[in-house]
MARBA-371934 format. One record per atom (N, C-alpha, C): z, x, y; residue in one letter. Coordinates in steps of 0.001 Angstrom, whole numbers, plus 500000, padded with zeros to 6 digits. Layout:
<recs>
ZXYA
...
</recs>
This chain:
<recs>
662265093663508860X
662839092618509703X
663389093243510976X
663187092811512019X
663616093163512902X
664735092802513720X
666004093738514271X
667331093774514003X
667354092437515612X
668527091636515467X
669042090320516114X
668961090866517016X
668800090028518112X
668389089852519790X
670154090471520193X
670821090844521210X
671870090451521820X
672773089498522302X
673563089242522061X
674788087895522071X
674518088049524030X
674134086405524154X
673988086787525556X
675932086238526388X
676270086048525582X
677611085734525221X
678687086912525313X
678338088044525240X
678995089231525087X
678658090815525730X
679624091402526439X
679080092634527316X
677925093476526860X
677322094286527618X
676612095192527377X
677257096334527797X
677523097240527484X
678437098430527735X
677300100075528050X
677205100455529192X
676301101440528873X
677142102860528956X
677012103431527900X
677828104643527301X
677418105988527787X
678116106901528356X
677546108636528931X
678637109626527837X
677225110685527245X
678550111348526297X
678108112421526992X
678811113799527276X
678467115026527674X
679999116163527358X
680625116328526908X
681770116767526309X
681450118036525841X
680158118412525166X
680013119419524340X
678362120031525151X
677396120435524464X
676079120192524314X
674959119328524199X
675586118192524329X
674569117308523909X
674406116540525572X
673414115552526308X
673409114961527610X
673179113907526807X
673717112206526453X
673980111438525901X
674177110252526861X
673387109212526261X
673393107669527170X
672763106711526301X
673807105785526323X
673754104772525583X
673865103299526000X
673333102288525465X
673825100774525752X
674405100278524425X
674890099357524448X
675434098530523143X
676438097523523312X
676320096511522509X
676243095138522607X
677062094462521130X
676712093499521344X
677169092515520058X
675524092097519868X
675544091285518167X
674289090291518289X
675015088998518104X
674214088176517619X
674912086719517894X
675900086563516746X
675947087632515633X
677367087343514960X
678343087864515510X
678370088457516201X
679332089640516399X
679557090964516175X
678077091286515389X
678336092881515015X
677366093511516053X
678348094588515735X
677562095517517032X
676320096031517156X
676008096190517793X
674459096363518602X
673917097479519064X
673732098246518648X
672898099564519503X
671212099192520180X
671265098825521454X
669964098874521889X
669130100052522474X
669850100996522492X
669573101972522680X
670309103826522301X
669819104693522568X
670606105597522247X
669695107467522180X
669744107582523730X
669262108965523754X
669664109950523504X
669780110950522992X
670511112644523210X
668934113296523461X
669668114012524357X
669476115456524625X
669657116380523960X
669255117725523419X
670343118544522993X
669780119800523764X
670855120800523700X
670623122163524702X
670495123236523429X
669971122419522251X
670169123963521297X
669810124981521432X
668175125094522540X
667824125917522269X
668193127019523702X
668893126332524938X
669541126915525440X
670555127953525557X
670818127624524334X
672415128112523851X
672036129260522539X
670792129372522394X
670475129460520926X
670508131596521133X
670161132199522222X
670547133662522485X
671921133684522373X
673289132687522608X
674387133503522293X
674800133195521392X
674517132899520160X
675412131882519327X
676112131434519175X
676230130583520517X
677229129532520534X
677263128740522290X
677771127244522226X
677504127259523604X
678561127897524368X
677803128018525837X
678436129012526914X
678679127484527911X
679869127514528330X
679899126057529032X
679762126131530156X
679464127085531621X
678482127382532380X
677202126896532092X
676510127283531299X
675421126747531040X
675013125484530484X
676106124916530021X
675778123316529515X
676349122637530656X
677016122649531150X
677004121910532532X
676148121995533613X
675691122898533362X
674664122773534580X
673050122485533626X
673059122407533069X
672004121252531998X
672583120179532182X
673656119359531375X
673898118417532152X
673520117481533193X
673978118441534359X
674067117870535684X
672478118030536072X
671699118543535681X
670236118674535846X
669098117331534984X
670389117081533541X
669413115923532906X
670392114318532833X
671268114548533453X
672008113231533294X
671112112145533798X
670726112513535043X
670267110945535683X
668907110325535065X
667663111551534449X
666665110870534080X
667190110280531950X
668319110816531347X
668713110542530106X
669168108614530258X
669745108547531427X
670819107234531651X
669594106503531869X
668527106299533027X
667173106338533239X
666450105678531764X
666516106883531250X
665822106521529442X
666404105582528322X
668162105783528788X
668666104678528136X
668402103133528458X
668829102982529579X
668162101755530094X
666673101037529344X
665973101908530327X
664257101767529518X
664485101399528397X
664910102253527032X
664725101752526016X
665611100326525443X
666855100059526584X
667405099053525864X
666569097882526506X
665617097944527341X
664888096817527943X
665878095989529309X
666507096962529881X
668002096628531069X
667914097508532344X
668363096712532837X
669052097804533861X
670080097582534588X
670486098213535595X
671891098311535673X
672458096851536249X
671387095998536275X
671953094410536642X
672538093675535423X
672124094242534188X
672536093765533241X
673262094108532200X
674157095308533299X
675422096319532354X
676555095528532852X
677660095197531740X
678408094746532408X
679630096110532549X
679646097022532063X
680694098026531984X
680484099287532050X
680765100629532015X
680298101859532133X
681535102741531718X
681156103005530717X
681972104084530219X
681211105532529459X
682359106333530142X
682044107960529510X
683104108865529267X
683101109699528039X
683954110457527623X
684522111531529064X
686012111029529369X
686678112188529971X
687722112885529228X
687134113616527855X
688285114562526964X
688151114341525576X
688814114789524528X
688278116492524953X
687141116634525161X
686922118387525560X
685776118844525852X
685909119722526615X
684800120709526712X
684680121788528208X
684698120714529669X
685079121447530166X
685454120268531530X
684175120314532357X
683305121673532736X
682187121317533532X
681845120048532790X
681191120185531775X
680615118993530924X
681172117647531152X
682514117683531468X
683165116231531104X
682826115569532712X
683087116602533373X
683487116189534505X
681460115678535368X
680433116130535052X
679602115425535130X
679088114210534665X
679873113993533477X
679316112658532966X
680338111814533441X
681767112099534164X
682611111120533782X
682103110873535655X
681855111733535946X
681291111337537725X
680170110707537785X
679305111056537111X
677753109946537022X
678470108540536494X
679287108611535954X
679535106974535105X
680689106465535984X
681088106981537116X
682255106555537687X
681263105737539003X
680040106625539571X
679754106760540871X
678178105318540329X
678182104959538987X
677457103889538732X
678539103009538911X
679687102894538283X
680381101583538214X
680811101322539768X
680777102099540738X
681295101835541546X
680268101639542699X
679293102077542395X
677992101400543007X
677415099831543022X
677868099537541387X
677474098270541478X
678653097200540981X
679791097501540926X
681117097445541087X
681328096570539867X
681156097665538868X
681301097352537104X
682847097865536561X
683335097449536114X
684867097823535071X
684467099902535043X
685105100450534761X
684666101797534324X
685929101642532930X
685421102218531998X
686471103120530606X
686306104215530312X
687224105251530632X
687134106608529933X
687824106824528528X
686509107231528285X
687293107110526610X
687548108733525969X
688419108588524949X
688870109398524422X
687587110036523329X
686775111349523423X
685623111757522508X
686317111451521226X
687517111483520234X
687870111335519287X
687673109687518845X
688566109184519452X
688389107608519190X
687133107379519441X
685617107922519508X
684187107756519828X
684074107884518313X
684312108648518031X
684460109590516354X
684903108599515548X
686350108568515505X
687297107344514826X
686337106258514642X
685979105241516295X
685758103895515624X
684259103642515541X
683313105019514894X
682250104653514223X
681855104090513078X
682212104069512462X
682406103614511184X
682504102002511054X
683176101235512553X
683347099799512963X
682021099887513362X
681209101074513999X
680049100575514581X
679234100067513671X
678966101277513064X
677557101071511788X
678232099847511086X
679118100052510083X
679551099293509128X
680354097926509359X
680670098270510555X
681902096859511274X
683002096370509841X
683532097927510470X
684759097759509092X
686158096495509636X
686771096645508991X
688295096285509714X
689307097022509484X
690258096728510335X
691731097998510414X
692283097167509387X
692937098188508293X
692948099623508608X
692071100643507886X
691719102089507865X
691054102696507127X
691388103923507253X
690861104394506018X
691720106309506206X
690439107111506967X
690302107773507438X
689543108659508175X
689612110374508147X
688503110786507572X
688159112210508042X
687191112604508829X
687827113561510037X
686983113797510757X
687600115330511169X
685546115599511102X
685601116928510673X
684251117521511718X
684582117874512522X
683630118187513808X
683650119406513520X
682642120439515136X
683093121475515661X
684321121945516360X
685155121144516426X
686326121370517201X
687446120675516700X
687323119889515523X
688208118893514980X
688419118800514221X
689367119063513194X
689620118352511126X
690950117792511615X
690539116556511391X
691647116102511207X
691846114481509712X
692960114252509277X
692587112711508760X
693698112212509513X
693246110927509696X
694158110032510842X
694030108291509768X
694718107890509911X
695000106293508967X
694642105300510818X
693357104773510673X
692860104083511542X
693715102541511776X
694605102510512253X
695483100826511614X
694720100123512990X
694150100339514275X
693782099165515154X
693147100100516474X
693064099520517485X
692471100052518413X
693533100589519253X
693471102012519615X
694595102892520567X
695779103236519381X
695314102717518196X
696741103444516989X
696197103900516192X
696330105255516324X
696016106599515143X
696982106918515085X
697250106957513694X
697857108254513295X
697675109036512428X
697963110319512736X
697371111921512456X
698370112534511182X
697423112357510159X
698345112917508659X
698486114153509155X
697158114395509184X
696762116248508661X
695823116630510074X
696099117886510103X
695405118597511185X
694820120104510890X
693992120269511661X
694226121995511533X
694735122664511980X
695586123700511390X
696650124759512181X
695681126170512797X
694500125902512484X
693900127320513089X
691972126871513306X
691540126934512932X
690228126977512893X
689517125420512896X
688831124825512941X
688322123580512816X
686966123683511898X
687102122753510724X
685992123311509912X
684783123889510664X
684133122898511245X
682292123061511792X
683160124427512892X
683850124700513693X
684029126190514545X
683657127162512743X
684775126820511783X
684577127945510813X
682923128346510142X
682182127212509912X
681035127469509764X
679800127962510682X
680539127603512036X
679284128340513112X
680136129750513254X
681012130077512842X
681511131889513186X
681163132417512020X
681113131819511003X
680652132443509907X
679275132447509839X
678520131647510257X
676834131711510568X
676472132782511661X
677069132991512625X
676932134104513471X
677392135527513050X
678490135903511919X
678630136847511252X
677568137053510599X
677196136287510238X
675482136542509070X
674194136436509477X
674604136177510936X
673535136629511827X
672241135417511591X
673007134267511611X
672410133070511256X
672145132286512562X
671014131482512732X
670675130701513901X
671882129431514530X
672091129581515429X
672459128192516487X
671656127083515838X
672606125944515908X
673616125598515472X
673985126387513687X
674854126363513866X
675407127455512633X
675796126662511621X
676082125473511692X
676780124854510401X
675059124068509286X
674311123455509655X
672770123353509340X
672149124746508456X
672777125803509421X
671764126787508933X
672529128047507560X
674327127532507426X
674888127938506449X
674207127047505429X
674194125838505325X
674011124772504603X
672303125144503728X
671804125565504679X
670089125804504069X
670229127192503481X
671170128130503904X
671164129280502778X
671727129109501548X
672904128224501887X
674012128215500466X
672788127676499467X
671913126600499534X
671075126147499131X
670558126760497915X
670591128115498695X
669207129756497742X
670358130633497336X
671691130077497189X
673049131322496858X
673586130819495714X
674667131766495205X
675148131618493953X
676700131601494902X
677728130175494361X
678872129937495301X
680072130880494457X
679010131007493127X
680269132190492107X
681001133406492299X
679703133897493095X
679446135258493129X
680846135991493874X
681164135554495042X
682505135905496064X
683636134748495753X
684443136126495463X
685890134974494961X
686414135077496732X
685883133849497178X
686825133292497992X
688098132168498546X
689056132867499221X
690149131621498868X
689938130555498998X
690762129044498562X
690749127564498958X
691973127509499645X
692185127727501221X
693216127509502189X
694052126060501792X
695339127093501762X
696236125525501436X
696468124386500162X
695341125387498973X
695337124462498024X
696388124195497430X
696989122715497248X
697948122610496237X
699082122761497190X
699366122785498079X
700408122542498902X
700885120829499673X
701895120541499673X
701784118937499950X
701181118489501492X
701725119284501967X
701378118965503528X
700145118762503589X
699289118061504577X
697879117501504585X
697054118049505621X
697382119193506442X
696694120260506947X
696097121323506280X
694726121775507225X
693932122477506623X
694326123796507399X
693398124641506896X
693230125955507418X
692015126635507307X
691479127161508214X
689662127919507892X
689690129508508026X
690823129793508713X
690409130689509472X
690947132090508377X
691676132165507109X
691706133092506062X
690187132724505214X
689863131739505380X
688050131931504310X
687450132442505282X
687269132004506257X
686225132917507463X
686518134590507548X
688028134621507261X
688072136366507223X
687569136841505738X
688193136278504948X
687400136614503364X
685890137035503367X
685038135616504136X
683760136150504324X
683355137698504935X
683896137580506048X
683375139144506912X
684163140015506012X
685067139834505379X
685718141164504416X
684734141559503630X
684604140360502982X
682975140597501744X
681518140931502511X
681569140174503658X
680172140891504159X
680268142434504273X
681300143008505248X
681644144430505507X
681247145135503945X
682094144959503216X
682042145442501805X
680505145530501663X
679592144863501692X
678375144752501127X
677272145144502264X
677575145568502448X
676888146244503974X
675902147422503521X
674642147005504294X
674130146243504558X
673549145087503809X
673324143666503759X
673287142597503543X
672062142521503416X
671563142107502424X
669993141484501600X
670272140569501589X
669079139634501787X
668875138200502020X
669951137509500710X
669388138085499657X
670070137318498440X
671960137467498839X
672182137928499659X
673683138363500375X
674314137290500711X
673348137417502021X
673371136481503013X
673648134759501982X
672838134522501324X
672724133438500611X
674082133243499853X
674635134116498829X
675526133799498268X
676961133593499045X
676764134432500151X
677944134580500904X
678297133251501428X
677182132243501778X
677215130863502011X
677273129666500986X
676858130532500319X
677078129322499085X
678476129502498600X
679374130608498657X
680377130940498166X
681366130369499521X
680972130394500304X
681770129899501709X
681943128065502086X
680447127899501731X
680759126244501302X
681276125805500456X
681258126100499056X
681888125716498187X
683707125696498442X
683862127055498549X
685088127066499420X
685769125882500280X
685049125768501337X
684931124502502782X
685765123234501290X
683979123265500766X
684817121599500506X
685346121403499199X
685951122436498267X
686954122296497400X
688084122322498382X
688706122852499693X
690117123046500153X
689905121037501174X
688685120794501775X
688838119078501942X
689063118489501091X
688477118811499569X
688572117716498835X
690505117810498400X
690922118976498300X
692063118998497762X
692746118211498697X
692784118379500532X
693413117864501295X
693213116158501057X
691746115997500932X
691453114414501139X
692160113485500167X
692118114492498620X
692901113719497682X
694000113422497977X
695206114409498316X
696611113997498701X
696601112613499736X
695596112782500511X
695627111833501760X
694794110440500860X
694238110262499922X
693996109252499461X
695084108610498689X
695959109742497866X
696996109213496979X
697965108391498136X
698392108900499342X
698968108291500109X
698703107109500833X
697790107080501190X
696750106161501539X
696700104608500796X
696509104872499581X
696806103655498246X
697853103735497859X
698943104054498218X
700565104025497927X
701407103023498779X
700968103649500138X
701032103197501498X
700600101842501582X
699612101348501471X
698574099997501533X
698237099667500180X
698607099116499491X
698140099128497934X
697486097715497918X
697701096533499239X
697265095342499118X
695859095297499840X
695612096010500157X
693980096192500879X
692823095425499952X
692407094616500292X
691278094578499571X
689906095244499566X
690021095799500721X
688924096837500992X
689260098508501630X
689975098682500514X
690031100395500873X
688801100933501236X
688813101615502398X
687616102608503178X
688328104303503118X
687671105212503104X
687882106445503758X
686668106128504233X
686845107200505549X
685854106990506480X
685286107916506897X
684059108703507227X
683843110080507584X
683155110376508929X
683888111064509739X
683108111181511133X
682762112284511453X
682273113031512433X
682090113871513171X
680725114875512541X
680634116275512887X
679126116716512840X
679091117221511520X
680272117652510894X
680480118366509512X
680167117209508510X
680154116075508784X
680152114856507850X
678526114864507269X
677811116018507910X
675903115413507502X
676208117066506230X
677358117379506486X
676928118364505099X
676898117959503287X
675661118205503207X
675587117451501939X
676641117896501177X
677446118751500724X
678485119398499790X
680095118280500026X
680195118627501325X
681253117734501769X
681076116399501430X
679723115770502090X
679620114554501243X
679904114283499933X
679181115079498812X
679543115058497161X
681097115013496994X
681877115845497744X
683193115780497358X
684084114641497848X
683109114188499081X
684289112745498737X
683797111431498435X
682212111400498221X
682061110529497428X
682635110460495702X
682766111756495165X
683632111636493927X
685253111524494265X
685645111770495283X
686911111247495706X
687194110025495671X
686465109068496482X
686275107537496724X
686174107239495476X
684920107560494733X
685055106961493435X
686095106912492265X
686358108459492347X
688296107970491381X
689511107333492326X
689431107380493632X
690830106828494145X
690151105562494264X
689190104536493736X
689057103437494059X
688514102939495573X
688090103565496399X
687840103056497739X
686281103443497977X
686006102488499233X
684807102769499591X
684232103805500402X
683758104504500062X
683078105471501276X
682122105360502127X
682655105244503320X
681747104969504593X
681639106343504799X
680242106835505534X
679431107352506194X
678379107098506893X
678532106967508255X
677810107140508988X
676224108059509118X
675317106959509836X
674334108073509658X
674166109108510595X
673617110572510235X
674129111849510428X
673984112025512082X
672913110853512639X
673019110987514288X
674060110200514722X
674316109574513791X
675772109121514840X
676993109448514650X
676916110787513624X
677937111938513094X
678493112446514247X
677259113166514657X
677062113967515303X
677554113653516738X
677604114104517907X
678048114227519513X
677050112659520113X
677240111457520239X
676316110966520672X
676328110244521740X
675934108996522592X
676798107908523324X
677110107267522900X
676533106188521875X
676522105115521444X
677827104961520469X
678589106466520284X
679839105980519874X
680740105886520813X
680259106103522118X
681585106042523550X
681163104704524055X
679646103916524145X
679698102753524640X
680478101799523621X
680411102066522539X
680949101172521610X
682375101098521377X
683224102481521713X
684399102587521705X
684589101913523509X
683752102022524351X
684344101529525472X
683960099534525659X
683250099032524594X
683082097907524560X
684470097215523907X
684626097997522713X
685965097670522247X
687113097626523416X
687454098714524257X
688324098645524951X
688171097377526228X
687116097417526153X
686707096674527570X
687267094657527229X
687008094766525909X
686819093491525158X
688465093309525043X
689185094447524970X
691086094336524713X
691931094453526182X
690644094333527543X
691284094152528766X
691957095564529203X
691183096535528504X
691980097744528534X
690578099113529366X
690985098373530732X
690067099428531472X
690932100516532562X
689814101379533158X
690586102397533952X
690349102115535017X
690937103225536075X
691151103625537268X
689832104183537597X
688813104349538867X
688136105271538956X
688250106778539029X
690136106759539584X
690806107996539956X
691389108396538677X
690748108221537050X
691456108810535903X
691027110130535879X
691241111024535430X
690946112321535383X
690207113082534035X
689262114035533904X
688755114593532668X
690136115043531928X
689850115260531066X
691346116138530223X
690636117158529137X
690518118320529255X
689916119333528357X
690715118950527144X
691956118723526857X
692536118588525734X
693261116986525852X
693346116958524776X
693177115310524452X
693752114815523268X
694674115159522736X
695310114566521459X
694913113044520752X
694454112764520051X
693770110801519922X
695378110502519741X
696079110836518972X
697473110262518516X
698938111042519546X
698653110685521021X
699452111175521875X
700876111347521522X
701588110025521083X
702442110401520481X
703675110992519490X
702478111742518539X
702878112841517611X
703174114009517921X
703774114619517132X
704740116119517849X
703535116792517863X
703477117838518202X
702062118769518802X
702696120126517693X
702000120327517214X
701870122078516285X
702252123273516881X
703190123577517413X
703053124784518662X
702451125753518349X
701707126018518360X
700860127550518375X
699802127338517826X
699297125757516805X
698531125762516363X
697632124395516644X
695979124591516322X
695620123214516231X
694831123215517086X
693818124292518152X
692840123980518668X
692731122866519302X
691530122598519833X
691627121599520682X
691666120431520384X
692466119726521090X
692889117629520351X
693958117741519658X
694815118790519016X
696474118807518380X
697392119137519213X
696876119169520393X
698010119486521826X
697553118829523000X
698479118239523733X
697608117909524782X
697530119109525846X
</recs>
């Protein structure tokens, strides 16, 4: 069957993501019920740009970027069957993110709206993250949320639009950073978290007693960055490294990963159904690029299933860095009368829950502004 026409009743929002690696452009809509609409939805990706250093160099993704923005936005259009006569809004992530990056997409999407003199929204890359889960699934507030990027673990209790708040954070490492430094210790391909995932596959997770950061402690922050040293301790030790090494060392490193989420996610579920016990539809919710790891998945789908709630997941491209979660987070905003300035500014760091105390010393990027 083929998915409902567009509510001609309701904006079309065309979305620019560029924050990280990815050159991203999107449209999206309502259909005639009201649920949301993806008519389109390109990425780019620079993997293989990036793929000699292991890891991106943000010199070089900005100026990719700024080289593929205009024919990506171009492609979005095309495929939503539009063009810019029939956008009513334009929004693109200014934060977090490397700033070359931000600052090309948030200028291509500023220098459209103001060309054809459309609303502009800069949205927050987190709340892109956050209110996916409304996209695919068109949940309702409120819902518990993990999100677990390259640059992000956090769980946040989703209660409405512009109100997060942030249980748990990370004080050091961000899962998907811990799995691409540990994929580059093992001398594993760009993107690094995919290619731990396909070794652990062929490994034994027994073999290396490595720690579970934080287990059993109440507080609802994580930590990566003592398993990531465990690993290179045990790699060093075993030096030089046979494939069958390499393998266990990942299987012993994932397993790790998502016994210390699941321990965190549980506390944050017990609270969660303590907190809200009248819900009729308990959600945890899972966002960001770490969410397509099958292991992590298993552990909180058996989570959901004993704390009683539903588990949303998103599918793994719209996990991942995309537009279509910034047009959709900027349709929402656009729809709550809540637009910007052309003169708003990128912000490399970006807290989603501004008004929570900030970690001093800890928490990578998005736990400080």
């Amino acid at each position: 069957m083929s998915p409902a026409p567009p509510s001609r009743d309701t904006p079309l929002v065309l979305g620019i993501e560029t924050s990280c690696d990815e050159t991203a452009a999107s449209v999206v809509g309502r259909d005639a019920d009201g649920r949301p609409l993806i008519l389109s939805n390109v990425i780019l990706s620079q993997i293989e740009e990036h793929a000699a250093f292991g890891g991106v160099v943000p010199e070089i993704a900005a100026r990719a970027h700024a080289e593929a923005i205009g024919g990506i936005v171009r492609a979005a259009l095309h495929e939503a069957g539009v063009d810019l006569s029939g956008i009513s809004a334009v929004a693109a992530t200014v934060g977090p993110g490397l700033v070359g990056g931000l600052i090309v997409g948030a200028m291509t999407s500023k220098a459209i709206a103001a060309a054809r003199g459309l609303p502009f929204v800069g949205v927050n890359h987190l709340e892109g993250h956050a209110l996916t889960p409304r996209l695919t699934d068109a949940l309702a507030y409120p819902y518990l949320l993990l999100l677990v990027s390259g640059g992000h673990t956090q769980i946040l209790l989703v209660s409405g639009l512009g109100r997060y708040e942030r249980w748990g954070t990370t004080i050091d490492d961000a899962l998907g950073e811990a799995f691409d430094k540990t994929a580059k210790l093992l001398e594993l391909p760009h993107p690094g978290g995919p290619a731990v995932e396909r070794m652990a596959a062929r490994g034994d997770p027994r073999r290396f007693a490595l720690p579970r950061p934080l287990r059993g402690e109440k507080r609802l922050d994580f930590s990566f960055s003592g398993l990531k040293t465990a690993v290179r301790q045990a790699a060093q030790a075993n030096a030089p490294l046979r494939e069958a090494d390499v393998a266990d060392l990942c299987a012993g490193f994932q397993a790790a990963a998502a016994e210390a989420v699941r321990d965190r996610v549980d506390l944050a579920l017990s609270r969660f159904r303590r907190e809200l016990p009248d819900l009729a539809d308990p959600v945890l919710a899972v966002a960001g690029g770490v969410a397509a790891n099958g292991a992590i998945r298993a552990a909180l789908a058996e989570l959901a299933a004993r704390h009683g709630v539903r588990l949303v997941s998103p599918p793994t491209a719209l996990c991942t860095d995309n537009a279509a979660m910034i047009a959709y987070a900027g349709l929402e905003r656009l729809e709550a009368g809540l637009v910007d300035p052309l003169t708003v500014p990128v912000r490399p760091r970006w807290p989603l829950d501004g008004g929570a105390a900030p970690l001093v010393g800890f928490g990578k990027r998005g736990a400080k502004a």
